[in-house]
N, C-alpha and C positions, 0 to 999 in steps of 0.2 A: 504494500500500500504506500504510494507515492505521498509525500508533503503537499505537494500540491493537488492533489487529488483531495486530501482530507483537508484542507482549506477550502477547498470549491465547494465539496459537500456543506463544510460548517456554513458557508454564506449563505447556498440557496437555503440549506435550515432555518436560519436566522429570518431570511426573508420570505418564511411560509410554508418549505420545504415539506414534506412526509417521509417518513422511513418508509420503505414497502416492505411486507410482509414476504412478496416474491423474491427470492432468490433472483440473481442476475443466471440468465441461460447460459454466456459464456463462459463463467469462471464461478458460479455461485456464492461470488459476493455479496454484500451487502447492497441494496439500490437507495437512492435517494431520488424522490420524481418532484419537479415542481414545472405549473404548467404543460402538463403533458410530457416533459421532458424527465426520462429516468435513465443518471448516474451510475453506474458500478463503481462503490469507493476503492474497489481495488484493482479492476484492470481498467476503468477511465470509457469503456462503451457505454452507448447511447443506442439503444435499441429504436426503433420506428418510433415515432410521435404516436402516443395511445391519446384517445379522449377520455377525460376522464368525465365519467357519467356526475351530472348533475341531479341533482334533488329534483323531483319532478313539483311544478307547481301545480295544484290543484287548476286544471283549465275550466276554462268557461263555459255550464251546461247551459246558457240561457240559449232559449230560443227567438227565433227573429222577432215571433211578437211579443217575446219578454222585451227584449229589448228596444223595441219601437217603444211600446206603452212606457219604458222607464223615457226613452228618450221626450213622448210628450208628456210626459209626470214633470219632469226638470221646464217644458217649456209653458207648461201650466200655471207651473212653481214659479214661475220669473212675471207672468201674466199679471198672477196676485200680488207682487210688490209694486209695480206700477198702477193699480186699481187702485180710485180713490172711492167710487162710489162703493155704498154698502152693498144694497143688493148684486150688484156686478159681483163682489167678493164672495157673496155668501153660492151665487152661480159656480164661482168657478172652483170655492173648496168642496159642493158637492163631486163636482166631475174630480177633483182631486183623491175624495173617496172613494168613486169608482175607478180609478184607474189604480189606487191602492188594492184595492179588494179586488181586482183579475190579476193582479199581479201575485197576489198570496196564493189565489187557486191554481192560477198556471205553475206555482211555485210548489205545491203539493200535490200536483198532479204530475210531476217529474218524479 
């Protein structure tokens, strides 16, 4: 194991590094991977660029007409701050209920 080899290692460590758990294929040394890139601390290979799998995020089950309704919930929503008159107000937070209330169903019915 090279001096410089175990220098290299300690920096990418420092800046995030991982041990791997894998053995290096060529010499079964030690590896150290950051960004894709995995170190053998003792013979200095760099095997192929792996991706390393990310955390999946929870995607997006809404449906298009979830999403329209949210889209005119928000323009509904923006409707009633510039409403001065009451009754207009009181018009437009009914429809603001209904568009809450299909939203909950289309929400339990996924």
């Amino acid at each position: 194991m090279s001096k410089d080899l175990t220098k290299k290692a300690a920096e990418m460590l420092l800046k995030g590094a991982t041990l791997l758990s894998e053995r290096c294929p060529y010499c079964k040394g030690v590896r150290v991977m950051k960004d894709g890139y995995a170190l053998c601390i003792n013979c200095g290979q760099e095997p192929e660029k792996k991706d390393i799998p990310k955390e999946k995020t929870t995607q997006s089950t809404k449906s298009s007409l979830e999403e329209t309704l949210e889209k005119k919930l928000e323009s509904v929503s923006k409707e009633l701050e510039q409403e001065s008159s009451h009754e207009k107000q009181q018009e437009i937070l009914k429809s603001i209920n209904l568009l809450l209330e299909t939203i909950e169903k289309i929400k339990n019915r996924q």
